[in-house]
C-alpha positions in Angstrom: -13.5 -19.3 -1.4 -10.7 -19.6 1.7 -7.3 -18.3 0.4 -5.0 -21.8 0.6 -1.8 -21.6 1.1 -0.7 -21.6 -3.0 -2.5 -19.1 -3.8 -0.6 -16.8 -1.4 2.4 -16.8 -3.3 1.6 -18.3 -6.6 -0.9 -15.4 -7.8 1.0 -13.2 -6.5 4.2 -14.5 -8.3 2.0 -13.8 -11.6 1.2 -10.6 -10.7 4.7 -9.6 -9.9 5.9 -11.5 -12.8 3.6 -9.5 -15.2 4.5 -6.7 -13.8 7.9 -6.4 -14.3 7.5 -7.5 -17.5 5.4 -4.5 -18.3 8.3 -2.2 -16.6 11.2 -4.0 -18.6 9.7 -3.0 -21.7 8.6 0.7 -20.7 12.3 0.7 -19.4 13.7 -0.4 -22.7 11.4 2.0 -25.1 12.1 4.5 -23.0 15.9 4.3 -22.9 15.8 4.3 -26.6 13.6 7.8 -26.9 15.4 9.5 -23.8 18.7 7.6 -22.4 19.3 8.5 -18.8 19.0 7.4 -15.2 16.2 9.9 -14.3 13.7 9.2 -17.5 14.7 4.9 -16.8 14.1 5.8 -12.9 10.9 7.2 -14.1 9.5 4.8 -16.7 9.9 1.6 -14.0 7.8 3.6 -11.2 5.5 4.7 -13.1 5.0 1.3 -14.0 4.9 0.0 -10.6 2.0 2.5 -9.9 0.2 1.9 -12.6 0.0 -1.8 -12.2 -0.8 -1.4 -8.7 -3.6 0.9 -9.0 -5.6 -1.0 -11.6 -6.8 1.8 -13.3 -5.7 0.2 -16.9 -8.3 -2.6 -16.1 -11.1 -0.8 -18.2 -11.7 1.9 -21.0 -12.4 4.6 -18.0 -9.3 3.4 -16.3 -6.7 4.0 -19.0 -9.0 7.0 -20.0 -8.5 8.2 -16.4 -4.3 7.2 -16.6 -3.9 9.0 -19.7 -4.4 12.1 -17.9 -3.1 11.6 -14.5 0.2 9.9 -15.7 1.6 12.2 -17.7 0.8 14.6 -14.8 2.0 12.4 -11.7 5.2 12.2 -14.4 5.5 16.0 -14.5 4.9 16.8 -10.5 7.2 14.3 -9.7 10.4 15.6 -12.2 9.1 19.3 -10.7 9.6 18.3 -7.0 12.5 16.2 -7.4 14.0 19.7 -8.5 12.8 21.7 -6.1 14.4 19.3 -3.7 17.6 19.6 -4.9 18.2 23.7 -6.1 15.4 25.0 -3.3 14.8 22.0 -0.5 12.3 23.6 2.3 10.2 24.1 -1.1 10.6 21.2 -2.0 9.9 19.7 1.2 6.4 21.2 1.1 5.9 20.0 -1.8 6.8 16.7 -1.2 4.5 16.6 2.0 1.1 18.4 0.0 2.0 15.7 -2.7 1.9 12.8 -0.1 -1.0 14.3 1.7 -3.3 14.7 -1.4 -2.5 10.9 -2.1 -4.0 9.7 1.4 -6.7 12.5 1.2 -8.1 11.8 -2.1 -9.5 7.8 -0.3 -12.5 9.9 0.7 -13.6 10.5 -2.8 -14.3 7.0 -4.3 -12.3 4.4 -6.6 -11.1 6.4 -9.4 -9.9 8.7 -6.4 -8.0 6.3 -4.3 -6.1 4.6 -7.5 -4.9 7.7 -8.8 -3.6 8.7 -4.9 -1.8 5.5 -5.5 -0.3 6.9 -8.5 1.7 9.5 -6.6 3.4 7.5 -3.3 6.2 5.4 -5.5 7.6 8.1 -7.7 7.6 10.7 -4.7 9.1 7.8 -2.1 11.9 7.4 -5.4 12.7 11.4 -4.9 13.6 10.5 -1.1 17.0 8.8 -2.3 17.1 10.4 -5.5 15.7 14.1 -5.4 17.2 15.1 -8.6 15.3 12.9 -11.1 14.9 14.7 -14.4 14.5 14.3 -18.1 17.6 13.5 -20.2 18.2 16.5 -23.3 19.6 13.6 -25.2 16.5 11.8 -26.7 14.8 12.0 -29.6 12.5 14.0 -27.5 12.1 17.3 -26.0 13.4 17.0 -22.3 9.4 18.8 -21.5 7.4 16.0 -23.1 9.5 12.9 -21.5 7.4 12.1 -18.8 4.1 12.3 -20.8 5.9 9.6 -23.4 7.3 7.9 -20.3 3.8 7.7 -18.7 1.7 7.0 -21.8 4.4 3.7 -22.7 3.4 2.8 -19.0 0.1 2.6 -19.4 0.8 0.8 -23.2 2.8 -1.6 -21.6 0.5 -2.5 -18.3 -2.2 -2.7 -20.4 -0.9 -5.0 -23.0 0.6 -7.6 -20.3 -2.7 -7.5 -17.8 -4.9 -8.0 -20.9 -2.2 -10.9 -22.6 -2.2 -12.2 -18.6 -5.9 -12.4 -18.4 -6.7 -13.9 -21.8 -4.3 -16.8 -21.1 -6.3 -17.4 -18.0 -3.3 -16.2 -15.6 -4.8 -13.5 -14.0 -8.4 -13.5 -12.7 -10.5 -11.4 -15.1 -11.7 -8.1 -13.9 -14.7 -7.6 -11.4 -17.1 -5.0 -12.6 -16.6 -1.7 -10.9 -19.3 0.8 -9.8 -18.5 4.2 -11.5 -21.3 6.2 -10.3 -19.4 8.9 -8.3 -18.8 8.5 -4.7 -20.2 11.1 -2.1 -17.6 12.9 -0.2 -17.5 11.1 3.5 -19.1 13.3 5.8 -16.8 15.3 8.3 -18.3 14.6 12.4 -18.2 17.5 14.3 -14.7 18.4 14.9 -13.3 15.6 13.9 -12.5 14.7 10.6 -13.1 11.6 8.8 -10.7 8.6 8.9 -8.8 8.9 5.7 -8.1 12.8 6.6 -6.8 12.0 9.6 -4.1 9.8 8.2 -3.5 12.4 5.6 -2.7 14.9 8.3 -0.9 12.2 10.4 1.6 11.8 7.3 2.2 15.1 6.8 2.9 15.9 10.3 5.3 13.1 10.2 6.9 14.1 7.0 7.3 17.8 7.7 8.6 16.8 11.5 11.1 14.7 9.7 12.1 17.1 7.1 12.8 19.8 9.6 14.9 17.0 11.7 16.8 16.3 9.0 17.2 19.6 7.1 18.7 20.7 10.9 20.4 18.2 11.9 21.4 15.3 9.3 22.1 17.8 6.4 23.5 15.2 4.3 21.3 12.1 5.6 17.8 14.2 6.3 16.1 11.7 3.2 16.1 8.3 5.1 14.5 9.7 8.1 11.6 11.4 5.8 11.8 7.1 3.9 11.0 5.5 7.5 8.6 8.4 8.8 6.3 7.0 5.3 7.3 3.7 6.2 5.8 3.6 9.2 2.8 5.8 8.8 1.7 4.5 5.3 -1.3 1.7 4.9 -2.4 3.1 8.6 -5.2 1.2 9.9 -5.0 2.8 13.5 -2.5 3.2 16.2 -2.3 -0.8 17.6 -1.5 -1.3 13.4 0.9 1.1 13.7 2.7 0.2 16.5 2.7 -3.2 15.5 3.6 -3.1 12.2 6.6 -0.1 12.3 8.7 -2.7 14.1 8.3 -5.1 11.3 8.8 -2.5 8.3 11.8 -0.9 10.3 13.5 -4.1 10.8 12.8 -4.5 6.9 14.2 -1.2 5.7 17.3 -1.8 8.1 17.4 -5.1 6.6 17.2 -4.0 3.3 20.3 -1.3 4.0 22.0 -4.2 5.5 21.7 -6.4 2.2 22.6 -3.2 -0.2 25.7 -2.7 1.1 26.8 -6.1 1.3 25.5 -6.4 -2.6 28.0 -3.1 -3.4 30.7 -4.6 -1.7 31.2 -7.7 -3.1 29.7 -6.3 -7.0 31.2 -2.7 -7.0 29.4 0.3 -8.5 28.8 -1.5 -12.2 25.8 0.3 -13.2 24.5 -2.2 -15.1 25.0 -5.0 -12.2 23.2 -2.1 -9.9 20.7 -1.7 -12.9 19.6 -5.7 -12.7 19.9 -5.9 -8.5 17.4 -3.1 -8.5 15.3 -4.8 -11.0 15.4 -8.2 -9.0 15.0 -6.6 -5.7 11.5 -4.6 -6.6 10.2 -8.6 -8.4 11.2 -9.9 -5.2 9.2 -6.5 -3.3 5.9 -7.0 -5.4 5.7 -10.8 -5.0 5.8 -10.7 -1.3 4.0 -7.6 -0.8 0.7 -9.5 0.0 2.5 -11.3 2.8 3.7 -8.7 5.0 4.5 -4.9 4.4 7.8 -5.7 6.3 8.6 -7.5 2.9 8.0 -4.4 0.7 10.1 -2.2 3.4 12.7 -4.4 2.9 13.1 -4.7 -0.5 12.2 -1.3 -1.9 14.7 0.2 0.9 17.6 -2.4 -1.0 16.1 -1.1 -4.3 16.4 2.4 -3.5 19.9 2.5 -1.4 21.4 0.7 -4.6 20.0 3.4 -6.6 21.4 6.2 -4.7 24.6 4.7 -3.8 27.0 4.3 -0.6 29.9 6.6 -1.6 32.2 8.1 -0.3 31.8 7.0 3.3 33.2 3.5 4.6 30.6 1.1 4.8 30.4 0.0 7.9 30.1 3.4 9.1 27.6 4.5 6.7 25.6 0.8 8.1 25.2 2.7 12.0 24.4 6.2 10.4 21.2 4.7 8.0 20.3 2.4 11.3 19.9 5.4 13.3 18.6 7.6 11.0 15.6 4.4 10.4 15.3 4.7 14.2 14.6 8.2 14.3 12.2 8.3 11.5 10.4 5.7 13.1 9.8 7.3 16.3 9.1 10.1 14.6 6.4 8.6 12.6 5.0 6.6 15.4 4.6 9.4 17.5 2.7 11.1 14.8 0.2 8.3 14.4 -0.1 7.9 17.9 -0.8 11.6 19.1 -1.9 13.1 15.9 -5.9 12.9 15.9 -5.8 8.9 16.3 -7.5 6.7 14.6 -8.8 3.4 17.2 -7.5 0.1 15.6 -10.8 -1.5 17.2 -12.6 1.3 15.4 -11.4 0.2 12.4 -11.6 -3.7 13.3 -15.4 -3.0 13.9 -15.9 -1.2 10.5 -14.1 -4.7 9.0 -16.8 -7.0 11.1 -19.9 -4.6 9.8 -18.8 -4.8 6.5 -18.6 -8.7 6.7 -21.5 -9.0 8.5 -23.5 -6.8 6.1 -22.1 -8.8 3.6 -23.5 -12.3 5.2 -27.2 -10.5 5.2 -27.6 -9.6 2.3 -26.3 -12.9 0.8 -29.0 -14.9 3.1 -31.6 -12.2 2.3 -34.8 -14.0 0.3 -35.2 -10.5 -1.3 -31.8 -10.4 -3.1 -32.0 -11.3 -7.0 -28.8 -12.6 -6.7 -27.0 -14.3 -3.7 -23.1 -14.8 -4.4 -20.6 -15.5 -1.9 -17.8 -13.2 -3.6 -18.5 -10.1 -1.5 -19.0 -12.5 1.5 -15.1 -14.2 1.0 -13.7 -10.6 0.1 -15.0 -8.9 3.0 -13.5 -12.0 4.9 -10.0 -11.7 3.4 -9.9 -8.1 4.7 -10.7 -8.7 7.9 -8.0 -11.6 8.0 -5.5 -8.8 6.4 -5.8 -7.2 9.5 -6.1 -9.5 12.1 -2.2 -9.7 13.1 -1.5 -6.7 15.8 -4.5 -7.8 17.4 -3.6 -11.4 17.9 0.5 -10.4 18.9 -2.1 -8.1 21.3 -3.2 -10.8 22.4 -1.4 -13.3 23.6 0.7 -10.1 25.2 -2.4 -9.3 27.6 -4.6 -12.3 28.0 -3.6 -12.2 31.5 -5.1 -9.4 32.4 -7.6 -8.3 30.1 -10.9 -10.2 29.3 -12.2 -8.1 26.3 -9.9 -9.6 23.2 -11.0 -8.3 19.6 -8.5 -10.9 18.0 -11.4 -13.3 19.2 -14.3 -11.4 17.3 -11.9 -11.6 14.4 -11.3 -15.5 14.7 -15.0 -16.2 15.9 -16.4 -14.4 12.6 -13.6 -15.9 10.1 -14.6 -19.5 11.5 -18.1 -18.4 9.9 -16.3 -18.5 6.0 -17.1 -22.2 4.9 -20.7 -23.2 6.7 -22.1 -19.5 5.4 -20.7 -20.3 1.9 -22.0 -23.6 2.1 -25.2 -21.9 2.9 -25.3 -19.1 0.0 -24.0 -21.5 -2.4 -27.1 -24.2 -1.4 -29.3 -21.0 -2.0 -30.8 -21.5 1.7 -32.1 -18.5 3.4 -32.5 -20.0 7.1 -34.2 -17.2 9.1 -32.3 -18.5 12.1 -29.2 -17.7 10.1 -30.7 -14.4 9.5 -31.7 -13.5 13.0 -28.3 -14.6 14.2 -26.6 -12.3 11.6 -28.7 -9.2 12.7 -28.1 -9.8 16.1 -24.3 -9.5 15.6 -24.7 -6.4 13.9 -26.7 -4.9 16.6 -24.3 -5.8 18.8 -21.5 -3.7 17.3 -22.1 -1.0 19.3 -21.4 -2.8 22.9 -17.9 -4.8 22.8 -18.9 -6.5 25.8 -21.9 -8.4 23.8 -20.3 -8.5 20.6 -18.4 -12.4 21.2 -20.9 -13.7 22.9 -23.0 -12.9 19.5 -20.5 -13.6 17.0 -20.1 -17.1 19.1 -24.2 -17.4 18.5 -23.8 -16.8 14.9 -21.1 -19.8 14.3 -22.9 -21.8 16.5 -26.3 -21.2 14.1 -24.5 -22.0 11.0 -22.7 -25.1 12.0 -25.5 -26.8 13.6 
C-alpha cells in the first residue's frame, strides 16, 4: 500500500497523458464547429476541469457535468466580458465566482468537484479576460460553450473509460451519494472551508483594487499570484511555506515564456503546441509539488496572452514584481484573515488516520480493508512538508515538533497493514490506537502516544 517511488510519476504520467488526449480532441471538434482562440481557449480548460474533478467517473457524475458545464462555460464567457467592457464588475464577479468554488467544500462530493469546475476557466480570464464565442461556426455564438462543454465531458469520458478498461488507470472506488450535511458554523467563527473562501476573496478583491489603481495595464498577474498563493490552503504554516515555492514557480514560469517567444516568435501555431506541452508537463507533476503547477500553467498562460509591445527584459522585472506583490498580498490575507491553525488541520489528518486504523482492527467490522487506512496515510504525507522545513528551522528551541507526530504515525503504514491484511484484531493494538486518539486533544501527550502505538505494532 506505500506509494514507491514509480508510481509517483508513472500514474501520474497516465493521467496526464489521458488527459490531454481528451483535450486534443475536444480542441479539434471544437475548432471545426466554432474556429477561434476563445471557443479553443475554452474547450482545453474545460477539459482540464473536468478530468480533474472526476465527476465523469459515473452515470450521476456526467449526469451532474451535463448541467454544470455548459453553465461554468457560460459564467466564464459572461465574466471574461465583463472584465474587459465594465472591469470593477467584472472584478466582483470574478471574486463571488472564486469564492463560491472554495465555499461549496462544505457541502459534500458532488459539491467540491463542481467548485473545481470553476478555478481553471476563471484563473484563464486573469491573462485573457476577453474569452468569447467565435460568430464563425456552424453554431450560434450563444450555444458554443454548452457544445464546448458537452464534447468535454464526451471526450473525458471516452478516454477515462478506454484508460480503465485497458487496465491503465485504477478503476473507480465506489462513492457515497447520500447527501452531505452542511458543516456546522461554531459560534462566531465559521467553519474551515468558509474561512478560506473569505480569505480568497479578500485577497482577490485587495489585489484587484491594487491593480485597477495602480498597475492599470498589469493589475491581472497580481490577482494570478494572490490565487496562487492562497489556493489549496491548508492553514497559515502551509501557506507560508508553500507561496515561496509557487512564487518562485510562476516567476519561473514567466522566466521560460519569454525566453520560448524570443527564440520562436509569435507563430500562433508554435505558441498553440508550447501551451499544449507546457499544461502535459503542469498535470504530470502536479502530484509532486504545487510549485510545479505554478510554474507551468504561469508559462501556459503568459504564452497565451503574449509579451508585446514591451522589451522583454523589461517586461521580465515588471511581471517579477507584480508576482511579489501579489504574494504579499495573498499571504497577508491568509495570515490575518480569520486563520486557519496548520496544526489544527495536521490534527484533523492524524484523527482521520487514526479513526481509520480502529475501525480496520475493530472485531465488529464486516469488512476490514486497508484502503481507507493507506489513503488516510497518503494525506497526511501530502502535507507533511512545511512542518518538517518547520522543523529543522526551530529544533533548537522548541521541543513540541508536529512533523514528529506525522513521521511517528506514517512509520505505523506497513506493521498495521500487515495486521489488517492477517485479519488480527490484537486488543493491545486497539487500546494503543484509542489512546492516541484521546490524546488529540493535549499536544504535549500526543508523541509520547503515537510512539506507544508503533511501539505496539512492531513488537
Amino acid at each position: 500500500m506505500a506509494r514507491s517511488r514509480g508510481s509517483v510519476l508513472l500514474q501520474p504520467l497516465v493521467e496526464a497523458v489521458v488527459t490531454m488526449l481528451a483535450a486534443l480532441a475536444t480542441l479539434l471538434c471544437t475548432l471545426e464547429i466554432a474556429p477561434g482562440g476563445g471557443s479553443a481557449v475554452l474547450a482545453v480548460v474545460l477539459s482540464l476541469s473536468l478530468s480533474r474533478s472526476h465527476m465523469d467517473r459515473d452515470l450521476r457524475g456526467r449526469l451532474e457535468a451535463v448541467v454544470v458545464l455548459p453553465l461554468v462555460g457560460f459564467v466564464s464567457m459572461g465574466v471574461g466580458l465583463l472584465l474587459r467592457h465594465t472591469p470593477w464588475v467584472g472584478a466582483l464577479a470574478f471574486v463571488a465566482g472564486m469564492f463560491l468554488s472554495i465555499w461549496l467544500r462544505r457541502f459534500g462530493s458532488m459539491a467540491r468537484r463542481a467548485g473545481r469546475l470553476i478555478a481553471l476557466p476563471f484563473v484563464t480570464l486573469l491573462t485573457l479576460p476577453h474569452i468569447r464565442a467565435s460568430s464563425n461556426g456552424v453554431l450560434p455564438a450563444v450555444l458554443v460553450p454548452v457544445a464546448v462543454a458537452l464534447l468535454s465531458l464526451l471526450w473525458v469520458t471516452v478516454f477515462h473509460l478506454l484508460a480503465r478498461r485497458m487496465r491503465l488507470l485504477p478503476p473507480v472506488r465506489a462513492l457515497e451519494h447520500a447527501p452531505a450535511a452542511p458543516a456546522q458554523e461554531g459560534g462566531m467563527r465559521p467553519v474551515a472551508s468558509t474561512r478560506m473562501a473569505i480569505q480568497m476573496a479578500v485577497a482577490l478583491a485587495l489585489s484587484f483594487v491594487v491593480g485597477y489603481l495602480f498597475f492599470k495595464e498589469r493589475w491581472a498577474w497580481i490577482v494570478l499570484t494572490a490565487f496562487i498563493v492562497n489556493s489549496g490552503n491548508r492553514g497559515r504554516l502551509d501557506v507560508a511555506y508553500k507561496s515561496g515555492l509557487r512564487v518562485a514557480g510562476a516567476a519561473v514560469g514567466t522566466v521560460l515564456a519569454m525566453s520560448l517567444t524570443i527564440h520562436t516568435g509569435a507563430n500562433p501555431s508554435t505558441t498553440g503546441v508550447l501551451i499544449l506541452v507546457a499544461l502535459f508537463f503542469g498535470v504530470w507533476l502536479r502530484p509532486l509539488g504545487y510549485a510545479w503547477w505554478a510554474l507551468f500553467v504561469t508559462l501556459a498562460l503568459a504564452l497565451l496572452q503574449g509579451f508585446e509591445p514591451q522589451p522583454p527584459g523589461t517586461l521580465l522585472w515588471l511581471r517579477l514584481e507584480e508576482i511579489v506583490i501579489g504574494a504579499a498580498i495573498g499571504l497577508a490575507s491568509a495570515w490575518w484573515v480569520l486563520p486557519v491553525r496548520s496544526s489544527d488541520v495536521l490534527r484533523r489528518r492524524l484523527a482521520d488516520a487514526l479513526a481509520a486504523m480502529a475501525e480496520a482492527t475493530d472485531p465488529a467490522t464486516a469488512e476490514r480493508l486497508p484502503a481507507r487506512v493507506a489513503r488516510t496515510l497518503d494525506e497526511l504525507e501530502d502535507m507533511a512538508a512545511p512542518f518538517r522545513a518547520a522543523r529543522r528551522f526551530t529544533h533548537r528551541f522548541r521541543t513540541l515538533q508536529p512533523a514528529d507526530w506525522v513521521d511517528t504515525l506514517l512509520a505505523c503504514r506497513t506493521p498495521v497493514i500487515d495486521v489488517i491484511v492477517r485479519g488480527e484484531t490484537p486488543g493491545r493494538v486497539r487500546q494503543a490506537i484509542g489512546a492516541a486518539r484521546k490524546s488529540l486533544r493535549q499536544p504535549e501527550a500526543l508523541l509520547p502516544a503515537l510512539q506507544q502505538l508503533r511501539q505496539t505494532l512492531e513488537g
